[in-house]
N, C-alpha and C positions, 0 to 999 in steps of 0.2 A: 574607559570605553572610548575608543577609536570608531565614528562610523565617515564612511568617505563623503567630504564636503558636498561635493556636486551633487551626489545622490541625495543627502540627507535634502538640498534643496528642492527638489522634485518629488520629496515626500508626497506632497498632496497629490500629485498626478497620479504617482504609485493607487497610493488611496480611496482615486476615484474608476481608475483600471479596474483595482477588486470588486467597489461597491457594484460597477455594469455587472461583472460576472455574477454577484451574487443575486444579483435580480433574476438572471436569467440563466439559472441552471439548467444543464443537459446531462443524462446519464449514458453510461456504458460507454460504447464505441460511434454514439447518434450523438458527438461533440462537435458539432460543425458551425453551430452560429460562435461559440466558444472560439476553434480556430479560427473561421474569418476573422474576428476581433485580434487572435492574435497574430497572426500576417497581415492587415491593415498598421497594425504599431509596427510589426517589426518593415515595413517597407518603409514608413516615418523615417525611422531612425536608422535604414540605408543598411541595411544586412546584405552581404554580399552571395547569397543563396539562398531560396526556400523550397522545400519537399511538401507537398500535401498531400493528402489521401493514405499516407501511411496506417497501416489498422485500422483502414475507413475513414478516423480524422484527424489523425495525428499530423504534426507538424515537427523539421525538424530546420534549423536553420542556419547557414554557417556565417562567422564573423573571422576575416584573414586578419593578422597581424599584419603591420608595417614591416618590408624589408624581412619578409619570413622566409628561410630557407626550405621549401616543401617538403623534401627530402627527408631532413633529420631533423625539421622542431616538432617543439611537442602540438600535440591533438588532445585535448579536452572536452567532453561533454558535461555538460549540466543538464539536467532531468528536471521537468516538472510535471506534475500529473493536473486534468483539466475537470474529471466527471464530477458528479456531483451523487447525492445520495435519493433514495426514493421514501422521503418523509415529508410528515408537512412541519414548516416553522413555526417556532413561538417564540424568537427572539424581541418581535416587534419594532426591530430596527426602522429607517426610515427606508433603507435599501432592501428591505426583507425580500423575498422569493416571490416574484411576480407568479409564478406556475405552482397551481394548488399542486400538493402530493411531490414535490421535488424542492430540496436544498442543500446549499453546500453547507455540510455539520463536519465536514473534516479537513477545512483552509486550503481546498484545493483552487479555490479561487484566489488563493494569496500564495500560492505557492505559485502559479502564473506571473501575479502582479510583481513578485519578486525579481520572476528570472527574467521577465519585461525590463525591469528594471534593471538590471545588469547589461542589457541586450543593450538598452539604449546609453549606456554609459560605455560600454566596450566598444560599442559604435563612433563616440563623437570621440574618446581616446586616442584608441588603435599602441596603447604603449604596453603590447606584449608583441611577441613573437611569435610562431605555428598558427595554430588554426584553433576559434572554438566553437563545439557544435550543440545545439540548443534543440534541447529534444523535448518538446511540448506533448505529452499520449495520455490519451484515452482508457477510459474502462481502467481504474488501478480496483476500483471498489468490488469488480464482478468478473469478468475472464481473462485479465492479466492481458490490459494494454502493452504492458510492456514487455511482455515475451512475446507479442505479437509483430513490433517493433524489430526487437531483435532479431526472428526470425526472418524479415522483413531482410535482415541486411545491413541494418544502418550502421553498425559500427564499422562494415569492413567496408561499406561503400564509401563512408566519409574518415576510413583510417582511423579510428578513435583509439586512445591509449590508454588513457584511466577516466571514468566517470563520477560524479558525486551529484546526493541533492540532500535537499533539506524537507522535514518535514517539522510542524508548527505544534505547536505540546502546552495546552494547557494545565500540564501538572509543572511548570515549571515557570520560575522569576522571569518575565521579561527581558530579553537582550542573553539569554542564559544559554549555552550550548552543552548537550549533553548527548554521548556517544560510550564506544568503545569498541578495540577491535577482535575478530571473532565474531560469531552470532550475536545480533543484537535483537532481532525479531524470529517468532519460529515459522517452522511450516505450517500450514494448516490446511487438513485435508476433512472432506466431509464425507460420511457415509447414509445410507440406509437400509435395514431390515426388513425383508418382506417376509412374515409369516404364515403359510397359508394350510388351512385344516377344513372340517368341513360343519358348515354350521346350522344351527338344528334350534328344537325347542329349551331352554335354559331346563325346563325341568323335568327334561329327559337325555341327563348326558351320555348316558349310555348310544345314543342314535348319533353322535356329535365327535370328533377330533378337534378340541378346541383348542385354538390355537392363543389364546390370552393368558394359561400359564407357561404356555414356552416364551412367550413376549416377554412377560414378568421375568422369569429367571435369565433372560437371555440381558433384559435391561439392568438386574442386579449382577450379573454377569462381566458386562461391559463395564460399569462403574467400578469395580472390585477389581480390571485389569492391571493398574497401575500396582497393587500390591506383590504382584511377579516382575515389576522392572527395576532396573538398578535404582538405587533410592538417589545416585548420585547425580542421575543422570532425567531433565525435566521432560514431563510427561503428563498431560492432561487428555483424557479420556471421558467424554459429557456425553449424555443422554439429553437433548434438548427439546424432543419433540416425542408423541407417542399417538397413533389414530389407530380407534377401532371398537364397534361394536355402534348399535345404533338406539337401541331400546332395556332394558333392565330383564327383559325375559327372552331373548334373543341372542343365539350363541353367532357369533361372525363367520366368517368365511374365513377370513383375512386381517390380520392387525401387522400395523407398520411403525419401525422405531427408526429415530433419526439423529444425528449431532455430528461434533463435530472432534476433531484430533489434532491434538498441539505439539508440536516436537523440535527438536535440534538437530538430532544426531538422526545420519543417515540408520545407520544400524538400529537404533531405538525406532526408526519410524516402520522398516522391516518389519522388527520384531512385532512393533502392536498391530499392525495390521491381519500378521499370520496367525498371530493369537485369536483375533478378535474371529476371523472365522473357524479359530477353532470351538471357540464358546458359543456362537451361533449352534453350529453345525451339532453339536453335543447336548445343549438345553432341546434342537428342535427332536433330533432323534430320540432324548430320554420321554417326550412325549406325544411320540408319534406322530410327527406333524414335518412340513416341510417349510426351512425358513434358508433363504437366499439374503445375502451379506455383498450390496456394492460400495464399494470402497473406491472412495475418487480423490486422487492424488491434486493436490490444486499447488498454489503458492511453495516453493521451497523454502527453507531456509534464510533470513537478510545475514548472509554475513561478511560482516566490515573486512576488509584485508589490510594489516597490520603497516605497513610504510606507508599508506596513503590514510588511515587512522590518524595517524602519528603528525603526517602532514597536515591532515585538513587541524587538527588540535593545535599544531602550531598558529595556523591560520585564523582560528577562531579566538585564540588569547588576542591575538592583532587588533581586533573588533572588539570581544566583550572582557572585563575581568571576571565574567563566569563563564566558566568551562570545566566540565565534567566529564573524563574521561575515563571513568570504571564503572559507565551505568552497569546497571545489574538488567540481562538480558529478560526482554519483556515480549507476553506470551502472545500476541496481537501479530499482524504479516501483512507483507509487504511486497507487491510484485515489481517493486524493482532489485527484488531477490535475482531476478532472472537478469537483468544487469551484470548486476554482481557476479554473476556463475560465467557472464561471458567477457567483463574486463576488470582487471584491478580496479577499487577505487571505495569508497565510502559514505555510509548514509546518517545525518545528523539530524536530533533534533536539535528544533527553537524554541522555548519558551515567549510566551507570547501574555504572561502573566493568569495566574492561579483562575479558571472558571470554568464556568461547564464542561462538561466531556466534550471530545470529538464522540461522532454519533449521537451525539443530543441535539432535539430538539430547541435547546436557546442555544447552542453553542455558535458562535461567531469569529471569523477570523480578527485580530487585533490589527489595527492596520499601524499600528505605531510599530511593529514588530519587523515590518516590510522593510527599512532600512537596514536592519540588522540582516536581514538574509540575505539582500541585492549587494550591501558592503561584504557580505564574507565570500560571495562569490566572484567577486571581484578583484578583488586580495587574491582568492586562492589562482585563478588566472594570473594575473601581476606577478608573482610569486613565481609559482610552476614554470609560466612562460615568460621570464625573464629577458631582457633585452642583451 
């Protein structure tokens, strides 16, 4: 295990960067005491541009090389994501979540402190070449800061060439990198079922179009899709939600089904979607009733691109003697899918040592882990943009 001196010495600072953030969680695209915090560090440590307001409070920031040729060196961005989640804590930390009903349960707050940490060290360096641009966004948890970003412009306004980030996993060893190139995360789109009939006294069906067995076969329906897809090819199709009806003797008007759809492949995500209204469409007419199917495309695909895979892997041996390079793609999404769709480049995890899930309640980011991802993004700049 290789981590770079300097950094490992400002561990603590790193440290103390996260614990503010996690006191003071903000969600969606209302990240703004989050950014001030971090355009106050990065003016410290003398960044030679900053952009704010992007997707409302994103931040993006740029650092020149010494003696850089504009022209033809490279352009790198590193990504980190700032929001936080809408749960209450029970880590019990001393740092825990000042704001009842809001915490960071998915190291977005170390995912900051990390690329802080690289910021301030490529700062007092300057020993690469080209340009690199430090993109801090909003909302990864709920309407894809990062495609907001994108759309935004930033990669063509600051010429960016390939992008990478890291995100923190505690299903994995400490100091541990694990990746692969190809999909590494799916899409994930959410739908729901409105069933509507006409609703009467329970013990009088005859007066009634009840629509809660076309809900029922329409939900065993839905479940049962994934037996018409290639077996080869992954696909999750959930029922996660069901409303409707109010009393025991009371036929509804209206019952509504809801979940969510996991996929890889552009054509598999086609295919279930056309399925899925066609199984609506068929349970409501087999009983007489009318049932409407929105289907809403979110997140694409994360997938890694194969030379910059290979590079960031090279990059992470430099740093950890753990590196994992054939995860087995996992069914969870990631809106810096949308990144990816617009430059080369690839997304890693860190192991941060074996503990609660992300999205739990105790889960906590590791701040011993912060070296580890502030050293590989440093490297991989040093590296890339070679003098």
């Amino acid at each position: 295990m290789v981590i770079v001196n300097r950094i490992a010495g400002f561990a603590e600072e790193m440290a103390g960067w996260r614990q503010h953030l996690h006191r003071h969680p903000e969600l969606c695209l209302q990240c703004h005491e989050t950014a001030a915090f971090v355009v106050e560090r990065l003016r410290e440590f003398g960044v030679d541009h900053i952009e704010t307001g992007i997707a409302e409070s994103g931040v993006v920031a740029v650092i020149e090389g010494q003696g850089a040729d504009k022209g033809g060196s490279p352009v790198t961005a590193l990504r980190a994501d700032m929001d936080a989640l809408p749960m209450q804590e029970k880590t019990g930390a001393e740092w825990a979540s000042t704001v009842p009903g809001r915490m960071h349960a998915c190291g977005h707050d170390g995912h900051t402190a990390m690329l802080l940490g690289a910021a301030k060290y490529l700062c007092e360096t300057r020993g690469f070449k080209g340009r690199v641009v430090l993109v801090f966004q909003p909302a990864e948890e709920t309407v894809g800061g990062g495609r907001i970003m994108v759309s935004d412009g930033i990669f063509d306004r600051y010429g960016v060439q390939e992008v990478y980030a890291l995100h923190t996993d505690p299903f994995g060893a400490l100091g541990e990198f694990r990746t692969r190139p190809g999909p590494i995360m799916a899409a994930a789109d959410d739908y729901t079922v409105t069933v509507r009939g006409v609703g009467g006294h329970a013990a009088y069906p005859q007066e009634c179009y009840d629509p809660m067995p076309a809900a029922l076969a329409i939900g065993q329906g839905l479940q049962a899709l994934v037996r018409g897809a290639d077996p080869l090819q992954a696909l999750v199709v959930a029922v996660t939600q069901i409303h409707g009806g109010s009393a025991s003797n009371i036929v509804p008007d209206e019952v509504v089904l809801g979940g969510t759809v996991r996929s890889f492949s552009p054509e598999v995500r086609d295919w279930a979607e056309r399925r899925m209204g066609e199984i609506v469409a068929g349970c409501a007419a087999a009983q007489g009733v009318e049932a409407v199917l929105d289907y809403r495309r979110n997140y694409p695909a994360t997938v890694n691109h194969a030379a910059q895979t290979a590079f960031a892997v090279e990059v992470a041996r430099d740093i950890s003697g753990q590196v994992i390079d054939d995860l087995a793609p996992e069914m969870g999404a990631e809106d810096f899918s949308y990144m990816l769709e617009a430059r080369p480049g690839a997304f890693l995890f860190l192991g941060q040592g074996v503990g609660p899930s992300v999205h739990h309640p105790k889960f906590d980011f590791n701040d011993a882990a912060a070296v580890h991802g502030a050293s590989f993004f440093v490297r991989l700049i040093e590296r890339r943009h070679a003098r």
